[in-house]
TORMAR-951281 format. One record per residue (C-alpha): residue number from 1; residue in three letters; x, y, z. Coordinates in nm, 2 decimals, padded with zeros to 4 digits. Example, Ala and Ser with C-alpha at 12.3 -4.5 7.8 and 13.67 -1.06 7.14 Angstrom:
TORMAR-951281
(1 ALA (01.23 -00.45 00.78))
(2 SER (01.37 -00.11 00.71))
//
This chain:
TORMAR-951281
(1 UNK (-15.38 05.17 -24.38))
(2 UNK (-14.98 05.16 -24.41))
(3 UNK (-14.87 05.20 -24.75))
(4 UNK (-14.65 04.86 -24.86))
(5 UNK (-14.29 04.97 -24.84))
(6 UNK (-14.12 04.89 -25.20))
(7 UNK (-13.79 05.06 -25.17))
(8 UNK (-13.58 05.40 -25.17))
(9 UNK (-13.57 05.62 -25.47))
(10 UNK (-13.23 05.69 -25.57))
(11 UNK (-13.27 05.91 -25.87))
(12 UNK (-13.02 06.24 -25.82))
(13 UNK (-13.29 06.51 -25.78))
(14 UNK (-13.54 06.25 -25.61))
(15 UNK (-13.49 06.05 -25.28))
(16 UNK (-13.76 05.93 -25.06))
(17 UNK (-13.98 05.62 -24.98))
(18 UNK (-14.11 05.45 -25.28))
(19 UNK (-14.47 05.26 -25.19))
(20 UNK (-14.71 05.11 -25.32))
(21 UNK (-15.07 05.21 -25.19))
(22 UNK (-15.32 04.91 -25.06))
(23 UNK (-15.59 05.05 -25.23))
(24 UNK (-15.43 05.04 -25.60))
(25 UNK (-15.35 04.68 -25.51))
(26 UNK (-15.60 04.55 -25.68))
(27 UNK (-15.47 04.77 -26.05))
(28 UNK (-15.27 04.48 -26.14))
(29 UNK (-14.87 04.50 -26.17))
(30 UNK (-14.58 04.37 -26.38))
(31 UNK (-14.20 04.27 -26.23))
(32 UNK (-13.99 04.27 -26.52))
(33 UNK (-13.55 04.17 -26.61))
(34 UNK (-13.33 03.97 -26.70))
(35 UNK (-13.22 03.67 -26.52))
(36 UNK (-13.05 03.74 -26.19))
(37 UNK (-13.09 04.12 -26.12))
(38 UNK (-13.34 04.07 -25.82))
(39 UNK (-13.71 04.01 -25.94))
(40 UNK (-13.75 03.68 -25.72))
(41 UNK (-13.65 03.92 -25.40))
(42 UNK (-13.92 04.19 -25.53))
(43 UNK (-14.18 03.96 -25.53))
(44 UNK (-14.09 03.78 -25.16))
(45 UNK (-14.09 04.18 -25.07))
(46 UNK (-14.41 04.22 -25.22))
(47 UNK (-14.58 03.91 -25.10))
(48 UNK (-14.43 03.97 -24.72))
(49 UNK (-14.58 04.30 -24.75))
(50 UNK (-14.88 04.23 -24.91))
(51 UNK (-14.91 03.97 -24.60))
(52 UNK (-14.85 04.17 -24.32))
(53 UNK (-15.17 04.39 -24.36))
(54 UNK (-15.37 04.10 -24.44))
(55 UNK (-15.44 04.02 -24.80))
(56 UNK (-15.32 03.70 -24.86))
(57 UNK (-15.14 03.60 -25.19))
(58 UNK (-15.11 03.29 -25.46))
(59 UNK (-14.73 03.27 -25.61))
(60 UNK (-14.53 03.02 -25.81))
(61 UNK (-14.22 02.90 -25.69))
(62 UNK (-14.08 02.77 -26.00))
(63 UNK (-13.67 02.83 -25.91))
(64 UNK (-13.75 02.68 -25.51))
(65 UNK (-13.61 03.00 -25.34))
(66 UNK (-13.93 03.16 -25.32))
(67 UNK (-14.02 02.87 -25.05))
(68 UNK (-13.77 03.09 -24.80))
(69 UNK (-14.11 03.29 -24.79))
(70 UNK (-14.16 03.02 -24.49))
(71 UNK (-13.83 03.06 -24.28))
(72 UNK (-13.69 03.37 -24.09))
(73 UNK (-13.38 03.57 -24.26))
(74 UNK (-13.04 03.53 -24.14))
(75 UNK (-12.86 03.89 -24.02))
(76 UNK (-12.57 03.95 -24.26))
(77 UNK (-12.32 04.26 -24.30))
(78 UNK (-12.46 04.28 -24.64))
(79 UNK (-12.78 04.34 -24.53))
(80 UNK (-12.73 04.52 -24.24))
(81 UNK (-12.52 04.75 -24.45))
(82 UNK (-12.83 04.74 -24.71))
(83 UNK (-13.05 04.84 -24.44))
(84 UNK (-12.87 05.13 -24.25))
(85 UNK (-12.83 05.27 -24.65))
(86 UNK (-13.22 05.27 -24.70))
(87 UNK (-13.31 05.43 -24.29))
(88 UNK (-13.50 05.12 -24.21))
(89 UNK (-13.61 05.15 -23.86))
(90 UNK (-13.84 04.85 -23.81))
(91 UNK (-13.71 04.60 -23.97))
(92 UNK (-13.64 04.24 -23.80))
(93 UNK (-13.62 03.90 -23.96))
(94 UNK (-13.96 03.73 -23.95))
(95 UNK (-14.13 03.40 -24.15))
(96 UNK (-14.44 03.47 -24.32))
(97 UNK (-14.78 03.26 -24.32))
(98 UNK (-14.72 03.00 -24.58))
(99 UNK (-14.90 02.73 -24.70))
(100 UNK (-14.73 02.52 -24.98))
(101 UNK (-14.93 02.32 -25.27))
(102 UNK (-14.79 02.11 -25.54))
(103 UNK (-15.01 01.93 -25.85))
(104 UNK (-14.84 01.60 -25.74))
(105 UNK (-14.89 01.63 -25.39))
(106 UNK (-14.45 01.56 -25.32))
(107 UNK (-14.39 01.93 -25.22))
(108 UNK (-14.75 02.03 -25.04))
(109 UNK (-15.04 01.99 -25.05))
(110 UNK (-15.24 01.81 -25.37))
(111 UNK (-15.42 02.07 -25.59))
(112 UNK (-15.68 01.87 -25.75))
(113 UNK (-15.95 01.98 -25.97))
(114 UNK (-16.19 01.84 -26.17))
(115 UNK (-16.24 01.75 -26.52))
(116 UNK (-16.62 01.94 -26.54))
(117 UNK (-16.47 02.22 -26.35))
(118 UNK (-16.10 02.26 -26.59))
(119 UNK (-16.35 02.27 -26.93))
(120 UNK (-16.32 02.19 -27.27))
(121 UNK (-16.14 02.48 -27.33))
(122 UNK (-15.83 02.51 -27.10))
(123 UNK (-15.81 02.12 -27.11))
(124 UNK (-15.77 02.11 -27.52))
(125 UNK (-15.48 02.32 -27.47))
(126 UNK (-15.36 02.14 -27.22))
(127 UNK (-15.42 01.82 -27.45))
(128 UNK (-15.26 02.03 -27.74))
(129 UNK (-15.54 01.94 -27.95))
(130 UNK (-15.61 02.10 -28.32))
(131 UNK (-15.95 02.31 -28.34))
(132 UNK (-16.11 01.97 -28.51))
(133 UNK (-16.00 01.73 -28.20))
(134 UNK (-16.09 02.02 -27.97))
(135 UNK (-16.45 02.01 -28.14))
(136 UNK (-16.49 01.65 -28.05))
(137 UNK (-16.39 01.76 -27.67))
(138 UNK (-16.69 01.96 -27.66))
(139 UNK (-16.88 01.74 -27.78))
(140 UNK (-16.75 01.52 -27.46))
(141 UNK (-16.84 01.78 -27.23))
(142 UNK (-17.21 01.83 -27.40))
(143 UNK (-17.30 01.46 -27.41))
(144 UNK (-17.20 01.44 -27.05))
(145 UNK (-17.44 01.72 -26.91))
(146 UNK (-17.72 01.56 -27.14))
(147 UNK (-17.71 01.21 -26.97))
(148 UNK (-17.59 01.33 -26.62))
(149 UNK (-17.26 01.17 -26.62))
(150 UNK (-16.99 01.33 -26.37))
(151 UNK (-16.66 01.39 -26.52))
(152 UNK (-16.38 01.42 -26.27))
(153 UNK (-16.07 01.23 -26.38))
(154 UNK (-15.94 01.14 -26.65))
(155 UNK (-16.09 00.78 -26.62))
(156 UNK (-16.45 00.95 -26.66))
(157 UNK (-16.33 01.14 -26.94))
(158 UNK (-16.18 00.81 -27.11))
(159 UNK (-16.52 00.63 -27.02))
(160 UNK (-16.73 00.90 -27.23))
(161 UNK (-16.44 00.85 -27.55))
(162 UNK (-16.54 00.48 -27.50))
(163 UNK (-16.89 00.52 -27.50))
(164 UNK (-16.90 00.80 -27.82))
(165 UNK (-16.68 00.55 -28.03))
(166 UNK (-16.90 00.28 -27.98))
(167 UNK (-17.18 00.57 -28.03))
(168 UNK (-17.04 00.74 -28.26))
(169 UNK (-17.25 00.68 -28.59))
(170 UNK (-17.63 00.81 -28.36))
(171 UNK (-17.39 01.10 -28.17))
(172 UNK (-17.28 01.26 -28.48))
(173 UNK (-17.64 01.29 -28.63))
(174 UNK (-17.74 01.44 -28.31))
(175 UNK (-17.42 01.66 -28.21))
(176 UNK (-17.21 01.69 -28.53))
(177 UNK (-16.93 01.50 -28.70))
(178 UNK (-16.70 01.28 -28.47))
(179 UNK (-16.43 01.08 -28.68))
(180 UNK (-16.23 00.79 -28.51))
(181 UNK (-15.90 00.92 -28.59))
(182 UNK (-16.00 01.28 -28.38))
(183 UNK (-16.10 01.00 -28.07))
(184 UNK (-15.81 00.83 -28.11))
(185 UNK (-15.55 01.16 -28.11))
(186 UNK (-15.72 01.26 -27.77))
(187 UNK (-15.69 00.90 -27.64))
(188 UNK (-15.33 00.91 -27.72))
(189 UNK (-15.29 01.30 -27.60))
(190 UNK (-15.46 01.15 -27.27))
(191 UNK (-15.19 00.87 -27.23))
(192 UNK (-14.89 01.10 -27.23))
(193 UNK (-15.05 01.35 -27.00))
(194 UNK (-15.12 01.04 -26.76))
(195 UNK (-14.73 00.96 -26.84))
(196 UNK (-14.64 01.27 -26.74))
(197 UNK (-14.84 01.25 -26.39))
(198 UNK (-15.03 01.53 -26.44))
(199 UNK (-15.38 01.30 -26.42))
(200 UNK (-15.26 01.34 -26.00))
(201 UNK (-15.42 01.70 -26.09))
(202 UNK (-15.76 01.55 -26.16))
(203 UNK (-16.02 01.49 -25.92))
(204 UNK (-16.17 01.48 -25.57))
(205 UNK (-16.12 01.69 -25.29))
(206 UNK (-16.16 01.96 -25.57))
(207 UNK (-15.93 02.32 -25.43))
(208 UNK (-16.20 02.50 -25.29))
(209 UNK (-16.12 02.94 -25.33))
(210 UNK (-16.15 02.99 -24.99))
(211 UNK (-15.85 02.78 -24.87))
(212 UNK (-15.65 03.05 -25.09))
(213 UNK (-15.75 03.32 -24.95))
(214 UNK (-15.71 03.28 -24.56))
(215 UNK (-15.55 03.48 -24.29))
(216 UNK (-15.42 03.41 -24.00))
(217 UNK (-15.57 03.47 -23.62))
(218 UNK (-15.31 03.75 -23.59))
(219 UNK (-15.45 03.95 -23.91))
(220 UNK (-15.18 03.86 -24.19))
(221 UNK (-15.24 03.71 -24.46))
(222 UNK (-15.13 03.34 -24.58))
(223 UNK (-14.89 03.29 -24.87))
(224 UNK (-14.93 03.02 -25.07))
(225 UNK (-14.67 02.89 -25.24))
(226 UNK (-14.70 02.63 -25.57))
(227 UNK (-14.39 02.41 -25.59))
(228 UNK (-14.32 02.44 -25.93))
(229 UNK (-13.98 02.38 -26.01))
(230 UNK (-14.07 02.06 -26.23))
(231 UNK (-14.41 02.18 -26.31))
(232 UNK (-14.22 02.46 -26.56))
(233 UNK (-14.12 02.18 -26.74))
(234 UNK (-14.42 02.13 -26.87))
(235 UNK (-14.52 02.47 -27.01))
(236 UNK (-14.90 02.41 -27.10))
(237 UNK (-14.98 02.25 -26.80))
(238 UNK (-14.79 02.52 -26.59))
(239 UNK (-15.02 02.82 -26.79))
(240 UNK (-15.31 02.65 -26.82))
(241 UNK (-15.32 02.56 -26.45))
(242 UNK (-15.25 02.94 -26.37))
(243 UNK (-15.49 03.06 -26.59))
(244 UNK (-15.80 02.82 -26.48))
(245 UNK (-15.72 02.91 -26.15))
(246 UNK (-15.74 03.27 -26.23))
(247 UNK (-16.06 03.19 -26.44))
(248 UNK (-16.24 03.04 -26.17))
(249 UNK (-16.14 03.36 -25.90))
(250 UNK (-16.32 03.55 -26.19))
(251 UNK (-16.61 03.38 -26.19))
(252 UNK (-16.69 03.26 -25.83))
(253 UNK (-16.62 03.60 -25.67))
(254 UNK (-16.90 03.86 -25.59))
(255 UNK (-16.81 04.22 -25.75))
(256 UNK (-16.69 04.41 -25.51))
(257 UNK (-16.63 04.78 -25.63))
(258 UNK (-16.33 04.99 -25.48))
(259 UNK (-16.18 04.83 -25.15))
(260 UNK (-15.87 04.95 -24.88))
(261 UNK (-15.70 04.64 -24.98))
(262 UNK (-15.74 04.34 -25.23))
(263 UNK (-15.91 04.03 -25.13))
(264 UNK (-15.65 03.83 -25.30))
(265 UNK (-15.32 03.89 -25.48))
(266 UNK (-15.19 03.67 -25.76))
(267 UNK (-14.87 03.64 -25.91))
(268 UNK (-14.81 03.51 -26.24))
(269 UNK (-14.44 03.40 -26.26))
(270 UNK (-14.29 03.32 -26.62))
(271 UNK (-14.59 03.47 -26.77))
(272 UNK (-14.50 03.46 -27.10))
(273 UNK (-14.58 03.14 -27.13))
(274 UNK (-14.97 03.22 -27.08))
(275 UNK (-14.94 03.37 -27.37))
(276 UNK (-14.72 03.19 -27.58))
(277 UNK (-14.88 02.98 -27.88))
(278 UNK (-15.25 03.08 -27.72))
(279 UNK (-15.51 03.15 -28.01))
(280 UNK (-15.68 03.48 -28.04))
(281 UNK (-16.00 03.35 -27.87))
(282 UNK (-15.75 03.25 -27.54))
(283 UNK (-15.60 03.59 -27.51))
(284 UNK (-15.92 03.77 -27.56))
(285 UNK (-16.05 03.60 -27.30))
(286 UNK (-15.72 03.65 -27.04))
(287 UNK (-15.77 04.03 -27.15))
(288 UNK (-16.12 03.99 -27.05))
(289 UNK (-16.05 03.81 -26.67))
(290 UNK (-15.74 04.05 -26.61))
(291 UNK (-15.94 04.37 -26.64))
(292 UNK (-16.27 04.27 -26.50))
(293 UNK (-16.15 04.06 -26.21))
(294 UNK (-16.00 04.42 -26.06))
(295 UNK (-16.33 04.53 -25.91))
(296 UNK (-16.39 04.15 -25.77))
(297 UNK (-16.11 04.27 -25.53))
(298 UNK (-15.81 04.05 -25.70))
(299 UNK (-15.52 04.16 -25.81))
(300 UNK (-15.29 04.03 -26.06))
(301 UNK (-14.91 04.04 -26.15))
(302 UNK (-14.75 03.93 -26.39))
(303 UNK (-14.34 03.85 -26.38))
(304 UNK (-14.11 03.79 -26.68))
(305 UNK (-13.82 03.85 -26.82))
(306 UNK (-13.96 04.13 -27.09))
(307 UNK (-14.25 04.36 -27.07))
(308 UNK (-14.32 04.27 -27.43))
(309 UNK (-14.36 03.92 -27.30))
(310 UNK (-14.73 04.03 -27.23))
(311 UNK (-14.94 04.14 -27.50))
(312 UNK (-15.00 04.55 -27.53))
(313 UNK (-15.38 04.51 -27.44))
(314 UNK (-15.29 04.31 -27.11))
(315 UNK (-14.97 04.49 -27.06))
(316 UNK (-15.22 04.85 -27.01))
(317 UNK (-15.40 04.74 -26.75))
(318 UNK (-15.05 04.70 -26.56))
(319 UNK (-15.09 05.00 -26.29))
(320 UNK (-14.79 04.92 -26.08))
(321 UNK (-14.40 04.83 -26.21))
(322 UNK (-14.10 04.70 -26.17))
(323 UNK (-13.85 04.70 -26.40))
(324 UNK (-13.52 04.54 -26.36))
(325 UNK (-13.22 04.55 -26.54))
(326 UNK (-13.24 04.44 -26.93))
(327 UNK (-12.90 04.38 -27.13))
(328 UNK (-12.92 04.48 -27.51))
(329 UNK (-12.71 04.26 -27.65))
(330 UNK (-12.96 04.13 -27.92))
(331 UNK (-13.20 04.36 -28.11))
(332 UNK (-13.46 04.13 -27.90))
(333 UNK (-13.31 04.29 -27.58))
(334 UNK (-13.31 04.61 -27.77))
(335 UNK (-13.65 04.62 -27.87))
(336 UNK (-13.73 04.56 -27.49))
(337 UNK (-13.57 04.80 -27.37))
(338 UNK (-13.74 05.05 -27.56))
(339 UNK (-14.05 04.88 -27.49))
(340 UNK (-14.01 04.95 -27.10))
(341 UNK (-13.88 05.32 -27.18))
(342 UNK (-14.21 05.37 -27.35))
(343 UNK (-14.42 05.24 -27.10))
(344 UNK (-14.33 05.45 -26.81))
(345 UNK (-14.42 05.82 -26.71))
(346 UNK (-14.11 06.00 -26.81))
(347 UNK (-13.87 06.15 -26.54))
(348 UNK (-13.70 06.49 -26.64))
(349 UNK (-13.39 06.36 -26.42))
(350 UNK (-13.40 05.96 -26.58))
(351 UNK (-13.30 05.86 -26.89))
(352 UNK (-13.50 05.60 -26.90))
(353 UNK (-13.38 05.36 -27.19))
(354 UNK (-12.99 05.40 -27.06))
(355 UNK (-13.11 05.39 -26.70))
(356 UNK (-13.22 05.04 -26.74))
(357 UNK (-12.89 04.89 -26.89))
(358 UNK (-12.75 05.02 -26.63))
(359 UNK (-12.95 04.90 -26.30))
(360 UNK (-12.72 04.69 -26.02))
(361 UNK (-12.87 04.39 -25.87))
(362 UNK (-13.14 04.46 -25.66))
(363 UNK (-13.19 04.82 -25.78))
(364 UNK (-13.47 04.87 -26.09))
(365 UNK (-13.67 05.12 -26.25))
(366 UNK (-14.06 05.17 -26.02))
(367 UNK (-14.37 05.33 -26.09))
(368 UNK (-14.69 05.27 -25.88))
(369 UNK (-15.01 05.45 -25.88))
(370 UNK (-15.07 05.74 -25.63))
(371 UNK (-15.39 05.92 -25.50))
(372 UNK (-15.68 05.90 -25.78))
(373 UNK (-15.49 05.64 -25.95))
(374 UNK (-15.22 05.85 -26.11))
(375 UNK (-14.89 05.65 -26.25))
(376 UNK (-14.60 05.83 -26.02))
(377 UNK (-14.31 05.92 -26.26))
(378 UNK (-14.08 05.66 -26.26))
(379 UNK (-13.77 05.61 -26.02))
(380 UNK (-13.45 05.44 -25.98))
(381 UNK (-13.50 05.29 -25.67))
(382 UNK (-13.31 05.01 -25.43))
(383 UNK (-13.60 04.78 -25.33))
(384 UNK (-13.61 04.64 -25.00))
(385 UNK (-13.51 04.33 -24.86))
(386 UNK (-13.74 04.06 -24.74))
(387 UNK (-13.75 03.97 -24.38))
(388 UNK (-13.75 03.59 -24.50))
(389 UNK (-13.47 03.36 -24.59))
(390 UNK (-13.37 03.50 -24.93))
(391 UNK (-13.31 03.13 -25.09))
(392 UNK (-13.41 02.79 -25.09))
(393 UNK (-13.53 02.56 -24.72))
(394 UNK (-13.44 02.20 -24.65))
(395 UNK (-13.70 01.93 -24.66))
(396 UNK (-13.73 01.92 -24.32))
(397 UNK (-13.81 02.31 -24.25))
(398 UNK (-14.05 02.19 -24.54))
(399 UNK (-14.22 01.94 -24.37))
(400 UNK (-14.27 02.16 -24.05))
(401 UNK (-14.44 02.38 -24.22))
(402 UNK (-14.66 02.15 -24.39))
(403 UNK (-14.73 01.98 -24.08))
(404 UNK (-14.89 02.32 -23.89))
(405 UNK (-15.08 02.35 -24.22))
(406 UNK (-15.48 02.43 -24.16))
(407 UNK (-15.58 02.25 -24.47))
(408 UNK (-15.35 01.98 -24.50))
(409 UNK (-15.65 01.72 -24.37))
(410 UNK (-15.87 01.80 -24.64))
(411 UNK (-15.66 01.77 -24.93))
(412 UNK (-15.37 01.53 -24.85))
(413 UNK (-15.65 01.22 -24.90))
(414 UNK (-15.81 01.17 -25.22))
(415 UNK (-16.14 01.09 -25.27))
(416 UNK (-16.27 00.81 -25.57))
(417 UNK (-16.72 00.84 -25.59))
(418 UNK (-16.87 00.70 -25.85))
(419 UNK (-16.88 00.93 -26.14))
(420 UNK (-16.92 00.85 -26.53))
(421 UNK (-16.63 00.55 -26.54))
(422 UNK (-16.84 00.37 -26.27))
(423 UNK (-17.15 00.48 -26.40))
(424 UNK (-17.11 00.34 -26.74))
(425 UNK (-16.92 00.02 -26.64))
(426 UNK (-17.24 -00.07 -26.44))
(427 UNK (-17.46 00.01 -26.69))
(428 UNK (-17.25 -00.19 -26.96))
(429 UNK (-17.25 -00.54 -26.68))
(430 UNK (-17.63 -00.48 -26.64))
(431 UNK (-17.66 -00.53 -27.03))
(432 UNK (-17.42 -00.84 -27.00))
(433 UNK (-17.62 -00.98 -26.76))
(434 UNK (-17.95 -00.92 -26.95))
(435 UNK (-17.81 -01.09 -27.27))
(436 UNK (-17.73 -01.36 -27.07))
(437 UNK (-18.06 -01.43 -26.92))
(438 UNK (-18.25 -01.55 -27.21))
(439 UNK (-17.96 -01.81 -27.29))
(440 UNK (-17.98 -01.87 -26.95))
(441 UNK (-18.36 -01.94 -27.00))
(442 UNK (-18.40 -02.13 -27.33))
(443 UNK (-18.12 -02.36 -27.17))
(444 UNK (-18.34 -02.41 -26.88))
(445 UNK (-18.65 -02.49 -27.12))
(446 UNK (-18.49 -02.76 -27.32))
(447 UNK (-18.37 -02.93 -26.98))
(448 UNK (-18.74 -02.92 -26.90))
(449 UNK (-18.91 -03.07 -27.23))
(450 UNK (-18.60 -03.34 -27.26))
(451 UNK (-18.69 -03.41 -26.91))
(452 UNK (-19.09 -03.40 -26.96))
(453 UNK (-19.04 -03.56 -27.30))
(454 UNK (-18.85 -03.88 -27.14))
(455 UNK (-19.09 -03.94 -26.87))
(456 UNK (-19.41 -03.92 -27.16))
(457 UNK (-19.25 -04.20 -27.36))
(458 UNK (-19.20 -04.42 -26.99))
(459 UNK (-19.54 -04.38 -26.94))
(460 UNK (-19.67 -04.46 -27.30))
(461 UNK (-19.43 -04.76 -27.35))
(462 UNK (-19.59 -04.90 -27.01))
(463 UNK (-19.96 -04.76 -27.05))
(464 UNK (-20.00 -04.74 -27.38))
(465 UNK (-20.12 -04.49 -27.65))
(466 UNK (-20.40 -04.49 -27.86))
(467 UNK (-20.24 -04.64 -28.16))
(468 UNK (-20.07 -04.85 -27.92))
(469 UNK (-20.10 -05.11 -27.65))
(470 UNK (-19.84 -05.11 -27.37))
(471 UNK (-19.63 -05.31 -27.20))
(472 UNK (-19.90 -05.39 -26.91))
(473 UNK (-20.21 -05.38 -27.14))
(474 UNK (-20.00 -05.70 -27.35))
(475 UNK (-19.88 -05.89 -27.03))
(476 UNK (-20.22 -05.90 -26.93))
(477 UNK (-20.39 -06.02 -27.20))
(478 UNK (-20.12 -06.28 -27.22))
(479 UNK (-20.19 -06.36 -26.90))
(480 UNK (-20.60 -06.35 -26.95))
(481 UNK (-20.49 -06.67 -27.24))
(482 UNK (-20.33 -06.88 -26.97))
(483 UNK (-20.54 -06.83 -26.66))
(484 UNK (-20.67 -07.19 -26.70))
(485 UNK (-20.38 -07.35 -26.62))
(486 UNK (-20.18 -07.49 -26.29))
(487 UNK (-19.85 -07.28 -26.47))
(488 UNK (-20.05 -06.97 -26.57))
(489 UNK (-20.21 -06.96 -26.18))
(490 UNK (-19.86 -06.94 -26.03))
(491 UNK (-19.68 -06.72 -26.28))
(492 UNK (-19.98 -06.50 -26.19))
(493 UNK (-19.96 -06.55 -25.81))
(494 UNK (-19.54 -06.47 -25.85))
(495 UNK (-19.63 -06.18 -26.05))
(496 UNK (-19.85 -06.03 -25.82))
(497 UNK (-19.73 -06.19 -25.53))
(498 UNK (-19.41 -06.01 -25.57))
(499 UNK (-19.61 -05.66 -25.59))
(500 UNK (-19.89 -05.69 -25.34))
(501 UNK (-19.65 -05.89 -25.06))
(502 UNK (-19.88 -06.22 -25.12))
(503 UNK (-19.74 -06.54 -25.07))
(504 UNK (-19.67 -06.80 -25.37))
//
């Protein structure tokens, strides 16, 4: 398989083609410098050629240019004069596969997940809950396996705070301590995040691995692009969204071994926010995904501004690098740049630490691995230029490409089932409705025995009891007194004249 073309060593004893071999791929890789001297272009070269012999890759777009991924380059004298400098025969301006997501579903496609699937965890970060908040979340999480209720959005999570507080006294005997104050801080951490939009990010069609890691009929491999430009500003939703992603590649892939090529490449822009404020147990666990999730076929790489931006145990499993220019103005720059010097397989002909204060735009400092997984002495080198738009497309050229996506039916229209908000709202109306139906009842009973009761005292007052004579029982024994008589004869005929229809 071609080897992916990088660039052209330019050290003075060393020129030749600097690559980067398919089959090291998956050894992980860092792009490293300071703002504008040409890591965004490195990783649109990588990606493109990552691409072309079909792995497909995962990248944040967090400045918008990296969306010219999508759009063919635009012949200039500058890069025609770059590209006669490095002997590039084949090259041609070209668009790659790309496929463009965004958590709020404005910029591509909606990435949705779901609550059950993000976990405790990742979520309490994202939450920025204290370990004693972060205890009642798993609580959450546990109470809602144990009764079968689906968490999905944030409305299923707010349902089970609900149903805990009015719980909460039987709960914490059976799962530990929950205070009202710790439900009330996730309540309120839930509100801002909803404020925020990021509940979008929550729920059904869930992003399914597979629709990342497609290629095309023709053999290359899709891009896919994140739109985050205003998902940066919201630093714990931006990692922790990278890093579930990553977490759930880790462990839904098979184990693969050693392969030509990666399965999937993913690139971890502005990575030192992964890592920044993350407890001990967090980066342990990154550690642990970044060098295991090598022999699933995935390969990871990381791009910031310093190298000491990821943490020395991560930062070693870093095969393949890319270092761009660092200015030591600060003794923050300076310790950087001694950092980067150290971390590279010394050149007889490179003065490493001097070479990198140095570096033009678009030239930086490369090691990848060779045969058997050896680090290649490092090398100034001119890295290629894309074949895409090197900047930013209109919203038009975005919408094209959006339309002609593969995946854009089964994730543009979200999906509400009935999960553990509707699940305890029914069960909470049921109980409603069964309190009411004894009030209902008695009600009902009274009517009965006031109605019952009137029509007994009717038929005693007329019939009689047996204390008591009635009303007929007298009138006829009144009658019985003055049967002798012409008047008593006729009151009796009128009487029961008027009854029986007899005449007077």
């Amino acid at each position: 398989m071609d080897p992916i073309f990088v660039g052209k060593a330019i050290t003075t004893e060393t020129s030749g083609n600097v690559v980067l071999l398919p089959k090291y791929g998956n050894r992980h890789g860092l792009v490293a410098g300071a703002t504008g001297t040409g890591k965004t272009v490195t990783l649109m070269t990588l990606a493109e050629g990552f691409s072309r012999i079909g792995v497909p890759v995962f990248l944040a777009d967090v400045k918008g240019d990296v969306a010219g991924l999508a759009v063919p380059g635009t012949t200039s004298e500058k890069l025609q004069a770059r590209i006669d400098q490095m002997g590039i025969s084949d090259y041609r301006n070209e668009a790659a596969p790309v496929v463009f997501w965004d958590l709020w579903g404005k910029s591509g496609h909606p990435v949705r997940t779901t609550v059950s699937e993000m976990g405790p965890t990742l979520l309490g970060r994202i939450l920025e809950l204290n370990d004693t908040q972060g205890g009642v979340l798993d609580i959450v999480f546990k109470l809602a396996d144990d009764r079968g209720l689906l968490l999905l959005d944030l409305e299923d999570l707010r349902a089970l705070l609900g149903l805990i507080a009015d719980e909460r006294k039987d709960i914490s005997t059976s799962y530990g301590l929950v205070s009202a104050p710790s439900i009330g801080a996730i309540q309120r951490a839930l509100l801002r995040l909803e404020a925020e939009g990021a509940d979008m990010f929550f729920g059904e069609p869930a992003l399914e691995l597979a629709d990342l890691m497609r290629t095309t009929p023709d053999g290359r491999g899709v891009v896919n692009i994140l739109a985050a430009d205003q998902l940066i500003l919201k630093p714990r939703l931006y990692s922790s969204f990278l890093l579930w992603l990553l977490s759930e590649l880790f462990e839904n892939l098979p184990e693969v071994g050693d392969l030509d090529k990666p399965k999937l490449v993913f690139v971890f822009d502005e990575a030192h926010l992964l890592f920044d404020d993350a407890p001990a147990a967090l980066q342990q666990r990154i550690e642990q995904v970044v060098r295991l999730i090598r022999s699933k076929g995935v390969g990871v790489y990381f791009c910031s501004q310093f190298p000491d931006d990821v943490p020395a145990n991560v930062l070693g499993q870093l095969g393949n690098r890319v270092q761009h220019a660092l200015r030591a103005y600060t003794p923050r720059d300076q310790k950087a740049v001694k950092t980067a010097a150290e971390t590279f397989v010394s050149n007889p002909g490179l003065d490493v630490a001097q070479a990198i204060g140095q570096l033009g735009t678009g030239e930086a400092l490369v090691s990848m691995l060779l045969d058997k997984g050896v680090p290649m002495p490092v090398e100034k080198t001119l890295i290629a230029p894309p074949r895409c738009r090197m900047g930013a497309i209109t919203d038009a050229e975005r919408m094209q490409v959006r339309a002609g996506s593969p995946v854009g039916m089964k994730y543009d229209t979200r999906i509400d089932r009935d999960s553990a908000a509707e699940l305890l709202a029914q069960k909470a109306e049921a109980k409603a409705v069964q309190a009411q139906a004894p009030a209902a009842k008695t009600a009902d009973n009274e009517a009965a025995e006031n109605s019952n009761g009137f029509g007994q005292t009717v038929k005693d007052a007329l019939f009689g009891t047996k204390r008591r004579q009635g009303m007929i029982e007298t009138m006829a024994k009144q009658t019985a007194r003055t049967v002798g008589s012409q008047v008593g004869r006729q009151i009796l005929r009128g009487l029961l004249g008027g009854i029986f229809g007899g005449k007077r």
